[in-house]
C-alpha distance (Angstrom), angle and dihedral (degrees) to the residues before:
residue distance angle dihedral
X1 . . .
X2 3.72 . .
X3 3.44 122.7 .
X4 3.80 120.8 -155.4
X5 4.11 124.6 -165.2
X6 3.63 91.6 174.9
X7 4.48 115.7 59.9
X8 3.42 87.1 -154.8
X9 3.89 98.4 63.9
X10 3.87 86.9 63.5
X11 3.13 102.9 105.8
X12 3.72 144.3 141.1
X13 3.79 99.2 16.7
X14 4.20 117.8 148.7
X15 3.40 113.0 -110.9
X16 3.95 97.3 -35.3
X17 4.40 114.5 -136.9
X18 3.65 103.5 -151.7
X19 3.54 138.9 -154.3
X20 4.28 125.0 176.0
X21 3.69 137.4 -163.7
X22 3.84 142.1 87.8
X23 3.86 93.8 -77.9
X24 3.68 86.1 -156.1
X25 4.51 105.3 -174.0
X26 3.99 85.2 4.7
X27 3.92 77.2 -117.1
X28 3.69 128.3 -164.2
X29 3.85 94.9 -89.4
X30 3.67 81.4 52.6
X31 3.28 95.4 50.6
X32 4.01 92.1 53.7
X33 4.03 85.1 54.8
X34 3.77 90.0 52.9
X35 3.73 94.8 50.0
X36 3.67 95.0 47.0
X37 3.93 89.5 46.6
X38 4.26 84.9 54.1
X39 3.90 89.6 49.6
X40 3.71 97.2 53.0
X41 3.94 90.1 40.0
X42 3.60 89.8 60.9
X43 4.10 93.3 47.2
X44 3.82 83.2 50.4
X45 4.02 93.2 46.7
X46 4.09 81.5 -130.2
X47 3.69 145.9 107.8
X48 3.33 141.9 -78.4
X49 4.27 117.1 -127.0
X50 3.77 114.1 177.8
X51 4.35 103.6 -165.1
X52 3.66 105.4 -158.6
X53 3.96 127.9 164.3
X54 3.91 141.9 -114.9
X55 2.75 132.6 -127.9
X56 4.00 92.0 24.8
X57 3.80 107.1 -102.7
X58 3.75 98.0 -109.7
X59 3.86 89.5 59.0
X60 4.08 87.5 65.6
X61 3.67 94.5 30.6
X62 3.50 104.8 47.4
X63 4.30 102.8 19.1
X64 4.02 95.8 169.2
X65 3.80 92.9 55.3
X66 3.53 105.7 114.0
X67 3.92 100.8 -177.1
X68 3.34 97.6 64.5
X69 3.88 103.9 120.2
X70 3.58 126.7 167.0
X71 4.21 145.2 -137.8
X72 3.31 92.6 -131.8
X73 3.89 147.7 3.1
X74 4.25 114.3 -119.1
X75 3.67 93.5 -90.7
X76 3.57 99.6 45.6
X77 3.84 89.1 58.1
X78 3.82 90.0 43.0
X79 3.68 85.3 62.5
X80 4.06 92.8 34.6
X81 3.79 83.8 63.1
X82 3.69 99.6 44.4
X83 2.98 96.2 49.0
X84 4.24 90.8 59.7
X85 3.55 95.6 48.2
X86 3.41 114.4 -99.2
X87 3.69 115.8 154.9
X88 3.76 100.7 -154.6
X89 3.49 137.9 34.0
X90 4.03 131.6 -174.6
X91 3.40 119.4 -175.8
X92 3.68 108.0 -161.1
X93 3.37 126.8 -145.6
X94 4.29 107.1 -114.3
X95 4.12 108.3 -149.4
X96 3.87 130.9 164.7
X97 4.39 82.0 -112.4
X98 4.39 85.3 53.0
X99 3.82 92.9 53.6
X100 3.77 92.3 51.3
X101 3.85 85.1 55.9
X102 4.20 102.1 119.6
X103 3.61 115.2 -127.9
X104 3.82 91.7 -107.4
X105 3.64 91.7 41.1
X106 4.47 86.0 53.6
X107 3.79 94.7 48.8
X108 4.23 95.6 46.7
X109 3.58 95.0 36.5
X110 3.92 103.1 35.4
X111 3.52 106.0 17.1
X112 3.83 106.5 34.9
X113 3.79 106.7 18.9
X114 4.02 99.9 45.5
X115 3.74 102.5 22.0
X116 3.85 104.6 36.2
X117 3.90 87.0 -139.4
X118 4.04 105.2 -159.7
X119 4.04 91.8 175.5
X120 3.52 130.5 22.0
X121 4.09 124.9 -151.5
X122 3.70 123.5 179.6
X123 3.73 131.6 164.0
X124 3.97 121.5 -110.1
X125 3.96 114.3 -66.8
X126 3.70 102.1 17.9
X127 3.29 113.9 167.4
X128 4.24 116.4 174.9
X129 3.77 130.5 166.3
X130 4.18 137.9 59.8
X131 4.34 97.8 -20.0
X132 3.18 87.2 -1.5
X133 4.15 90.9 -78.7
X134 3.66 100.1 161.7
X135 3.76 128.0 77.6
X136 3.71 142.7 153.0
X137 3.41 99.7 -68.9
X138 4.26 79.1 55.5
X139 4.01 89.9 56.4
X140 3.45 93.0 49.8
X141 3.72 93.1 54.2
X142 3.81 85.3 46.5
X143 3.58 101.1 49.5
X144 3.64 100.2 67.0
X145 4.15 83.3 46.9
X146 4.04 101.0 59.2
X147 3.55 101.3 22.8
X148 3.92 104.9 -93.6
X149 3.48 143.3 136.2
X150 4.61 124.1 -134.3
X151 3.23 139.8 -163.2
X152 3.63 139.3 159.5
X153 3.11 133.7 -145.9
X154 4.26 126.0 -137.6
X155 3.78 131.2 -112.9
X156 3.60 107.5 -83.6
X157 3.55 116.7 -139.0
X158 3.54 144.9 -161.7
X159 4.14 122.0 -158.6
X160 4.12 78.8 -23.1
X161 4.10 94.8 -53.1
X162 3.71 115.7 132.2
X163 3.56 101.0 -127.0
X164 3.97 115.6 -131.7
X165 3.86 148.2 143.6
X166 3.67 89.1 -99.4
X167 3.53 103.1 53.4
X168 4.14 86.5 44.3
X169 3.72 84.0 48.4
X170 3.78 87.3 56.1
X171 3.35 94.3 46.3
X172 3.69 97.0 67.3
X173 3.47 96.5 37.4
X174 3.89 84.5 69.1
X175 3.70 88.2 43.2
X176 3.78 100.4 -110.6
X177 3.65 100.9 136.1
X178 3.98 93.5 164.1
X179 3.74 91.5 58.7
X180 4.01 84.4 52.1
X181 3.66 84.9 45.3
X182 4.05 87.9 63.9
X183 3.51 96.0 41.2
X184 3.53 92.1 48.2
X185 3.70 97.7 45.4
X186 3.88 83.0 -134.6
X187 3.53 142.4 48.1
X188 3.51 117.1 -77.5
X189 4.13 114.6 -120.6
X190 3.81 143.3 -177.4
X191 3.41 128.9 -151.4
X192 3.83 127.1 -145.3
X193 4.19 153.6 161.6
X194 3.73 104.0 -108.9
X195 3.62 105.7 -136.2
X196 3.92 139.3 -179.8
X197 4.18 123.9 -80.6
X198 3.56 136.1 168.2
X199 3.62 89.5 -64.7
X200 3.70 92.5 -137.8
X201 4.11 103.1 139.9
X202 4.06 85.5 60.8
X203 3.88 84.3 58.3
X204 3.72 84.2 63.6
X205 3.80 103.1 39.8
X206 3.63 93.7 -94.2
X207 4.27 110.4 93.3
X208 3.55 110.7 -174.5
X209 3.47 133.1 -171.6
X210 3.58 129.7 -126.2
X211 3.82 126.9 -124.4
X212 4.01 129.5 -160.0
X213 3.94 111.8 -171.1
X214 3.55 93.2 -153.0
X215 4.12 93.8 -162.1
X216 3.84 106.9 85.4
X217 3.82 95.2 -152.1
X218 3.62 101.3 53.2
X219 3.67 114.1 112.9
X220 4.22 119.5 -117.2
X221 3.49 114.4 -161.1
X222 3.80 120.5 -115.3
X223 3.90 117.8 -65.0
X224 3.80 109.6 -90.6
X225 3.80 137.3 106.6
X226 4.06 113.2 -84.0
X227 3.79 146.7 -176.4
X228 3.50 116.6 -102.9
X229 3.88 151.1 -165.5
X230 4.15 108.3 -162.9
X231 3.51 122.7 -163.3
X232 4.03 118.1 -162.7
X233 3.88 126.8 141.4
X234 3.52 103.5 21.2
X235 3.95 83.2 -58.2
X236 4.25 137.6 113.6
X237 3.72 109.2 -149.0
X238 3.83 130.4 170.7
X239 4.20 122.8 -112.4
X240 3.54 149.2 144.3
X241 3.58 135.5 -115.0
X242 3.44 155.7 -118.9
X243 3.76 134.1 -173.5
X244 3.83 117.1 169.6
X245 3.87 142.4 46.5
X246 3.55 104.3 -53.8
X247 3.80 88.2 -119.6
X248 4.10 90.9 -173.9
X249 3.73 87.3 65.0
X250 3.46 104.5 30.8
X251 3.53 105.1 -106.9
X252 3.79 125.7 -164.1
X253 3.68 111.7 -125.8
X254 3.75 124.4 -35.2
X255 3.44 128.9 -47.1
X256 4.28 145.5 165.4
X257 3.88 112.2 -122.5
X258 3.68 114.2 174.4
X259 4.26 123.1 -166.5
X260 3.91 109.6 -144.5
X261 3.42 108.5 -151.9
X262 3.58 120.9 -128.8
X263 3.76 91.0 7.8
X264 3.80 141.0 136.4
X265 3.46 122.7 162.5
X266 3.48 141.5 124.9
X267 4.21 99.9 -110.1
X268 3.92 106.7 151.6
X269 4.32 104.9 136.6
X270 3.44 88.3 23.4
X271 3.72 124.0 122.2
X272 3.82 121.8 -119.6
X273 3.79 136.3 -177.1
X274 3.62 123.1 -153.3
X275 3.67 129.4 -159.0
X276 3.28 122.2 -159.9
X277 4.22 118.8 -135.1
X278 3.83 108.6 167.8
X279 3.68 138.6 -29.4
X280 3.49 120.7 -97.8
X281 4.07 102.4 -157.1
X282 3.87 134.5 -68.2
X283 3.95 121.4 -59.4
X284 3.63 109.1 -94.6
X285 3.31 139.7 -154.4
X286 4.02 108.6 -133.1
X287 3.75 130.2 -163.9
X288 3.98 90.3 -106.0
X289 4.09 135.6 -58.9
X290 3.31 104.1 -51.9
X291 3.98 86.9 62.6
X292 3.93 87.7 39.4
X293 3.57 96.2 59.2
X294 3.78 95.1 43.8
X295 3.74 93.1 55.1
X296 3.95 88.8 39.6
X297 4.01 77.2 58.3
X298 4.05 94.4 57.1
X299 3.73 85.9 41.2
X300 3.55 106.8 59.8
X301 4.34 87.6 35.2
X302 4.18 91.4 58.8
X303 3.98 87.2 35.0
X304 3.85 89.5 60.1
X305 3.66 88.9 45.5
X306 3.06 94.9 58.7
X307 3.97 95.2 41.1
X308 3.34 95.7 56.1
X309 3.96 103.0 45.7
């Protein structure tokens, strides 16, 4: 896949099948959009070219909003994408002047001017342009105009429930990271520096390592203990969990310690990614170690369970 930073090093493509948005979590409705976009590439004999944006509109749109959380950081959808095929990817830059870009004014400028678009596929209820003004039945006026084919594609659903980066959002806000999972069409990950703390679980047979998500906007799932797989090295091992403030010990502020199983290596400034299988239970406050390391016990038995099923 190439990725382009710049619209005006795209250049040269065959007859270029587009699709646009922020493709936050690269979810399963996403997914459907992607596939179609392949199909129709091949009866064009052209490309696919996926135009996204960064930073996500509502970071320049709406700066003081502090809930925005998101899927996935810039590289994680970089690989997201490659990883379903698509050939090209421009990643837009999203300013205040961008947004007040017309609808008309997006499609000539963007769309038909830079890009060359020969068909157009978006997913059900796109809107694009200043306020969000234009929509399908805009691109279908359009088409005809600049010389380019438009489809769109339905709401995809699952046991009748729109699927969408809010409602996967939600999900792990409650801590249900296997309903995510389904959404997704993957399991859902984080990626962070593992760095040094108090070192307190290996004082009780269970060392943990430290993680520090360095991106501000990417969304952690609820505090709680869960199931893990954790990939670092080049490696996939199995782990548990925890998100929270380690109120047994007194812990300052929250933080994400994960127990590798069967592991004992040296790993502080390395990078690790963590993907999220089920959650365990809620973090609890116990009456002191002793209780700790019993329920740390029951934790890492049902995590394995569930690991290895």
């Amino acid at each position: 896949m190439k990725v382009y930073t710049q619209i005006e090093d795209f250049k040269n493509v065959k007859n270029p099948v587009v699709t646009t948005g922020t493709f936050d979590g690269v979810h399963l409705g996403h997914q459907k959009i992607i596939s179609r976009l392949k199909d129709v590439a091949s009866e064009e004999h052209g490309e696919t070219v996926l135009l996204t944006f960064y930073p996500h509109p509502r970071m320049v749109l709406f700066p003081d909003d502090n809930e925005l959380k998101l899927l996935n950081t810039q590289l994680e959808k970089i690989q997201l994408l490659e990883n379903y095929g698509i050939d090209h990817l421009i990643i837009y830059p999203f300013t205040k002047e961008f947004s007040r870009l017309t609808s008309v004014e997006f499609v000539r400028n963007v769309l038909v001017n830079n890009i060359h678009t020969k068909r157009l596929v978006i997913g059900y209820n796109h809107h694009f342009g200043r306020n969000r003004e234009g929509s399908f039945d805009h691109l279908k006026e359009f088409g005809p105009v600049y010389g380019f084919d438009v489809e769109e594609i339905p709401a995809k659903d699952i046991d009748h429930i729109e699927i969408s980066s809010t409602k996967i959002r939600q999900a792990l806000q409650a801590g249900e990271v296997n309903v995510a999972a389904t959404f997704l069409g993957h399991t859902y990950s984080l990626s962070g520096k593992v760095v040094e703390g108090r070192q307190l679980g290996r004082t009780i047979g269970y060392p943990t390592a430290n993680i520090v998500i360095e991106d501000n906007f990417k969304l952690i799932p609820a505090d709680g203990v869960y199931a893990v797989n954790v990939g670092i090295r080049g490696e996939m091992y199995q782990g548990m969990l925890n998100i929270g403030n380690n109120p047994t010990v007194l812990g300052k502020g929250r933080s994400i310690e994960v127990n590798i199983f069967d592991f004992n290596q040296n790993i502080y400034g390395d990078d690790a990614t963590i993907y999220f299988i089920e959650r365990l239970r809620d973090e609890i406050k116990f009456s002191g170690l002793d209780a700790l390391k019993v329920a740390l016990a029951e934790d890492k038995k049902n995590a394995l369970k569930i690991l290895n099923t």
